[in-house]
C-alpha positions, 0 to 999 in steps of 0.5 A: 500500500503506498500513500503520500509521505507524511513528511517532505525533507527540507532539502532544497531540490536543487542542490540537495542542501539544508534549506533555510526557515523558522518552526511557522514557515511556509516558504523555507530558503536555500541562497546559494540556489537563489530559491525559495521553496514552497512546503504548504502541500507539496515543494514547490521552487520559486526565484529568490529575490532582494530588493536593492534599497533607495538611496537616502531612506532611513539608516541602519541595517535593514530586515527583510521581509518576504512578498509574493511578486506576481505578474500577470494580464489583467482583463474585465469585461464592464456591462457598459461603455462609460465604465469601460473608458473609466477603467481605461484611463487609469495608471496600469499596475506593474507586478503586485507585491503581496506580503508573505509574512504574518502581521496583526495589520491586515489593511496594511497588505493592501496598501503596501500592493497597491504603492508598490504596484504604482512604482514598478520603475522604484523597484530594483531586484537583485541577488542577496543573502542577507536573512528574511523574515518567516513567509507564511503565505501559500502562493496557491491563493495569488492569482485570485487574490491578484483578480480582487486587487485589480476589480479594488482598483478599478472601483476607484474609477467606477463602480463594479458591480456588474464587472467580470475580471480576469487574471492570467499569472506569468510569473512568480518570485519570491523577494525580500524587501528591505525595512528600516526601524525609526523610533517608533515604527518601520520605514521601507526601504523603496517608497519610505512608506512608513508602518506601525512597528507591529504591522511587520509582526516584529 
């Protein structure tokens, strides 16, 4: 009688060396690969990336913090032209960023998506080595969740209701980006967006 094994080696399948991740990880690293890996159901290797921090925002030595970087085709279909011409004239979103890490802040996912996704040209991906928080996000759920970002996005020129929307993933990585801790709260190391120093689950 076979059966699935009840538990999955963290190895990377690449090189076959111990992979990196905390007891709550989802996403387990090796750097020497440039993979992440996928253990929710099954090991699953995604590209591991860093994001080069700007220049001049904030100083000392920056944690990372892991997202989803996903690109894709977004289409809708809007019940009537008007609509459809709203939803023409906005600013198309580059690659969304959804956070992978845990954070007691959920409203602030969707404002870390949507900035980021604004400022494709602001986002410089590299190798790196440097340590990144625990990802616990599966990526199953992305492409569903990428649909919903962009019919939120949409609402803002228009209602809706009424509205199918359509997401094909291209491709998808798994980066670290870069936050810095000032006084009180944590400032990101691409836009100098700020967050409450529990939003990052620190």
């Amino acid at each position: 009688m076979t059966g699935e094994a009840l538990l999955i080696p963290l190895a990377c399948p690449r090189c076959g060396g111990e992979l990196e991740g905390g007891e709550r990880a989802l996403v387990f690293l090796c750097h020497p690969c440039r993979l992440a890996v996928s253990m929710h159901r099954s090991p699953r290797p995604f590209p591991l990336l860093y994001i080069k921090p700007a220049a001049g925002i904030g100083s000392g030595e920056p944690v990372y913090v892991p997202f989803w970087r996903l690109e894709g085709r977004a289409s809708w279909r809007a019940p009537d032209e008007e609509r459809r011409k709203a939803y023409d004239r906005l600013t198309p979103l580059g690659p969304l960023f959804f956070p992978a890490f845990w954070s007691p802040r959920a409203a602030l996912y969707d404002n870390l998506t949507l900035r980021y996704a604004l400022a494709p040209a602001n986002i410089i991906l590299a190798p790196g080595e440097a340590p990144v928080l625990e990802g616990v996000l599966d990526p199953a759920d992305l492409p569903e969740m990428a649909r919903l970002t962009w019919l939120a996005y949409l609402d803002r020129a228009g209602d809706v209701t009424g509205v199918e929307g359509f997401f094909e993933p291209i491709g998808l990585a798994y980066v670290a980006v870069p936050f810095v801790r000032q006084a009180d709260h944590w400032v990101d190391g691409v836009l100098g967006i700020g967050v409450p120093a529990e939003g990052l689950g620190r």
